[in-house]
N, C-alpha and C positions, 0 to 999 in steps of 0.2 A: 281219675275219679269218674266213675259211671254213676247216674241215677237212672233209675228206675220206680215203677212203681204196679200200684193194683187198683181197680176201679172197680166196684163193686157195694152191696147192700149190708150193710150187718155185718162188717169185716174186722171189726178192731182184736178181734180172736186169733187172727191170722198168722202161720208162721212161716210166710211167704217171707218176709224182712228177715228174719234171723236165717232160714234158710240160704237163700241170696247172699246178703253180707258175708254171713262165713264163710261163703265158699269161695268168695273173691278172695277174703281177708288170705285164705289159702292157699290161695293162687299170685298172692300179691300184688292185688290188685284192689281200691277202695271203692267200694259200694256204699251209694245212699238209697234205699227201697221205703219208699214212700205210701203211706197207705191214704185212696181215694175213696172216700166212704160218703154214698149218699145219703146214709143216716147222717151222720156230723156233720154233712155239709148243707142239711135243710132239702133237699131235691131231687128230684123223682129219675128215672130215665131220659125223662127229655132232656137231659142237661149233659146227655154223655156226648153230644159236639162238642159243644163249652170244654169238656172237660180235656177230651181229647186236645185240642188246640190249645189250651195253658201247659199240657203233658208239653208239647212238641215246643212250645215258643220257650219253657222251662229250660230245654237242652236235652230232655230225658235222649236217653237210648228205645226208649221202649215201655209199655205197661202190661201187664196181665189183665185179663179183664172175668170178671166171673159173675155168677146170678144178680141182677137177671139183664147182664148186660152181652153174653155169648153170641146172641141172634142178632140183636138189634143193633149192636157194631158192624156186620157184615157192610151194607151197605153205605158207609163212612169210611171206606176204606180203598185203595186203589190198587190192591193186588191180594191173593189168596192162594195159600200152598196149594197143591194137589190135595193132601189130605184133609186141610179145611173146606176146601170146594165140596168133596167127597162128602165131610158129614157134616156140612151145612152150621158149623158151629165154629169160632174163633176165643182162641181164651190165652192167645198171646200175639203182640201187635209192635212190629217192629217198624221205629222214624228211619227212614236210609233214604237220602238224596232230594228229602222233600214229599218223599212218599209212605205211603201207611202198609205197610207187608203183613197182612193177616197170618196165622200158625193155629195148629191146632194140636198141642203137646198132650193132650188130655187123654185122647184114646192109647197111644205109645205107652204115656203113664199108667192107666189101667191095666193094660195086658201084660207090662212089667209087673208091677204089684201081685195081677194073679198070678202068672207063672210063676211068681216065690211063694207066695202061699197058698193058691189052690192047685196048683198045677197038675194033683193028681185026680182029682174030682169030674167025677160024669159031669159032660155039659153039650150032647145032642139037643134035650130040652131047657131052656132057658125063660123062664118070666122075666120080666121088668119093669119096675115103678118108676115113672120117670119118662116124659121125649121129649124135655127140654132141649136144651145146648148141652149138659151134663149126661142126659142120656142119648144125644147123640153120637158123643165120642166114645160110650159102655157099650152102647147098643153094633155100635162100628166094628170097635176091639172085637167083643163078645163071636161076634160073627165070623171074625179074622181068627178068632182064636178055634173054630173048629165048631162051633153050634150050629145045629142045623135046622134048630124050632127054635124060636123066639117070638115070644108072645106079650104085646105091651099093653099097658096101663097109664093113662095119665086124667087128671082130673077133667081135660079139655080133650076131649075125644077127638074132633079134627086134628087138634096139633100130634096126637098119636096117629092117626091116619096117614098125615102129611109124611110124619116118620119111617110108616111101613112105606111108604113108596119112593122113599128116597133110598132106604136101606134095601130094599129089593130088586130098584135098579142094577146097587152094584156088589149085589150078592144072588142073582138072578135061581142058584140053584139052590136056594133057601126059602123056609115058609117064614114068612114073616106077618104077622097079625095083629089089630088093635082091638080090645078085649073091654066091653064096659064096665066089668066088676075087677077086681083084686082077685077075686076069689077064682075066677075062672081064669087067670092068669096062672096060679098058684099050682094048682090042683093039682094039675099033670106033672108038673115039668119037677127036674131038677136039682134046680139050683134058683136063687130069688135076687136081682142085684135091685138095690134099694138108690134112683140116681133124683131124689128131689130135697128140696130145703129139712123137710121134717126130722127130725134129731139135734138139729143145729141148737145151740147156746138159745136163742134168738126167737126156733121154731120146734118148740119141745114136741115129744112124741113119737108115738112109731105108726108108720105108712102101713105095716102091715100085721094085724092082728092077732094076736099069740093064737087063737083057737086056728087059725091057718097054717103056723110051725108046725112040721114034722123031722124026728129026725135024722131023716135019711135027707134032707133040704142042707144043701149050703149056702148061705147068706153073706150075698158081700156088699157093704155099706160103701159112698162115698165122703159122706162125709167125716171130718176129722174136726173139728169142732164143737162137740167134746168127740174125744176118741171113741168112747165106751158111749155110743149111742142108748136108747130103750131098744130099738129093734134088735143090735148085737145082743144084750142083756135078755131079753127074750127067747134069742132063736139059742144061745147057748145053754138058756136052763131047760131045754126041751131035748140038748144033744145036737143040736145042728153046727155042721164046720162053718167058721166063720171065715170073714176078711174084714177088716177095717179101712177107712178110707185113710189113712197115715200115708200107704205105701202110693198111690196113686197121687200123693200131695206133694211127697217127695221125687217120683220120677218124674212127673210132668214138671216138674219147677227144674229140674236137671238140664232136661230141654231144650227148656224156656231160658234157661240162662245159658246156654250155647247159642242159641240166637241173640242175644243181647251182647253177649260180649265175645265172639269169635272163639274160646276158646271150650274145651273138655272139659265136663263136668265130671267130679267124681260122685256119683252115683251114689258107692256106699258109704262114705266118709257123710255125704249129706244128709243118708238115713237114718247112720249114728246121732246126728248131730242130731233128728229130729227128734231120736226117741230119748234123747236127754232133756229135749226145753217142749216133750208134748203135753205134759201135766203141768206146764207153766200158762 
């Protein structure tokens, strides 16, 4: 038996648990995935030591961690992949030996996700809502995946700044830019990736403006709580190709449970499984 679990804000939507379980169950293997909710649990971010150290004194293997805990686990932690160091963001966290192994499955997961369903869409020019921990692993992929303008947006302007100069580091022959409106983000470019809370169950809405859709734009969501965001429902009645955040929910959790349990995930058995229990 493994436990694991997720740490995070507004989670009880989550289909990280049935995800996980089944694919051990699969593997024959028994999973308990545990969901940490600082809604339910009364407590803000500062409580993510606390939280971390009942994970570990628990027995867990491991937790996920997600908004708005990505960043601010960094430094609670005693090692960090290559590719978490890279994009500054952790959203899976492995106990081994008394120590805490940061991972960053999220960018992997998105650029899976796209290549099955945008893979054939212009994406030189890219905007981006979002330079969270979320949009640090969009923003990564994005880049890895062949774009060569990327132009960001977030409500906190320095945290977009900070973004362009980490992402520019280590994409050196890319423009990379933080943009104060939406709109000028939008304009030029693309393709739209949508990486912040809004749409969520929790944080109704859409980031980006239907008078802004065009559609020659394709729109790719992260989030998957509800599946069928206002922004998807937007950019589709205008004609824009979408993405939903399903497939990046499902590959990074793939990952993520190859780190937890040493063994191979199957990928698309997981995604079936999602899109059976996604409208649950």
């Amino acid at each position: 038996m493994i436990d694991v679990g997720l740490i995070g804000k507004g989670i009880q939507r989550s289909k990280s648990p049935a995800l996980h379980e089944a694919e051990a169950a699969a593997q024959g293997l028994g999973c308990r995935y545990e969901l940490i909710d600082l809604d339910v649990r009364g407590v803000g971010i500062e409580a993510l030591p606390d939280l971390l150290l009942e994970a570990e004194r628990r027995g867990f293997a491991g937790v996920n961690v997600t908004y708005p805990c990505k960043q601010a686990v960094i430094p609670l932690l005693h090692e960090l992949s290559d590719e978490a160091r890279a994009i500054g963001a952790v959203n899976t966290v492995s106990f081994r030996d008394g120590r805490r192994i940061g991972y960053n499955t999220d960018a992997w997961g998105f650029a899976e996700s796209f290549r099955r369903g945008l893979g054939d869409v212009p994406r030189e020019h890219v905007a981006q809502i979002g330079a969270g921990g979320a949009g640090a692993a969009t923003g990564y992929a994005m880049l890895g995946l062949g774009a060569r303008r990327l132009a960001l947006f977030d409500v906190d302007f320095d945290r977009a700044e900070s973004l362009v100069r980490s992402l520019s580091e280590h994409f050196p022959a890319c423009e990379v830019r933080a943009v104060a409106e939406i709109a000028d983000a939008v304009r030029s470019a693309q393709g739209v990736i949508h990486a912040t809370p809004t749409g969520m169950a929790s944080h109704r809405g859409s980031a980006v403006a239907a008078n802004l859709l065009r559609p020659d734009l394709w729109v790719a969501d992260i989030v998957y709580f509800p599946l069928e965001t206002e922004l998807l429902t937007l950019a589709r009645a205008v004609g824009c190709k979408t993405l939903d955040g399903g497939g990046m929910a499902v590959f990074q959790a793939a990952k993520a449970f190859e780190i937890f349990t040493g063994l191979t995930a199957d990928g698309e058995r997981m995604r079936q499984h999602f899109m059976r229990i996604a409208g649950n």
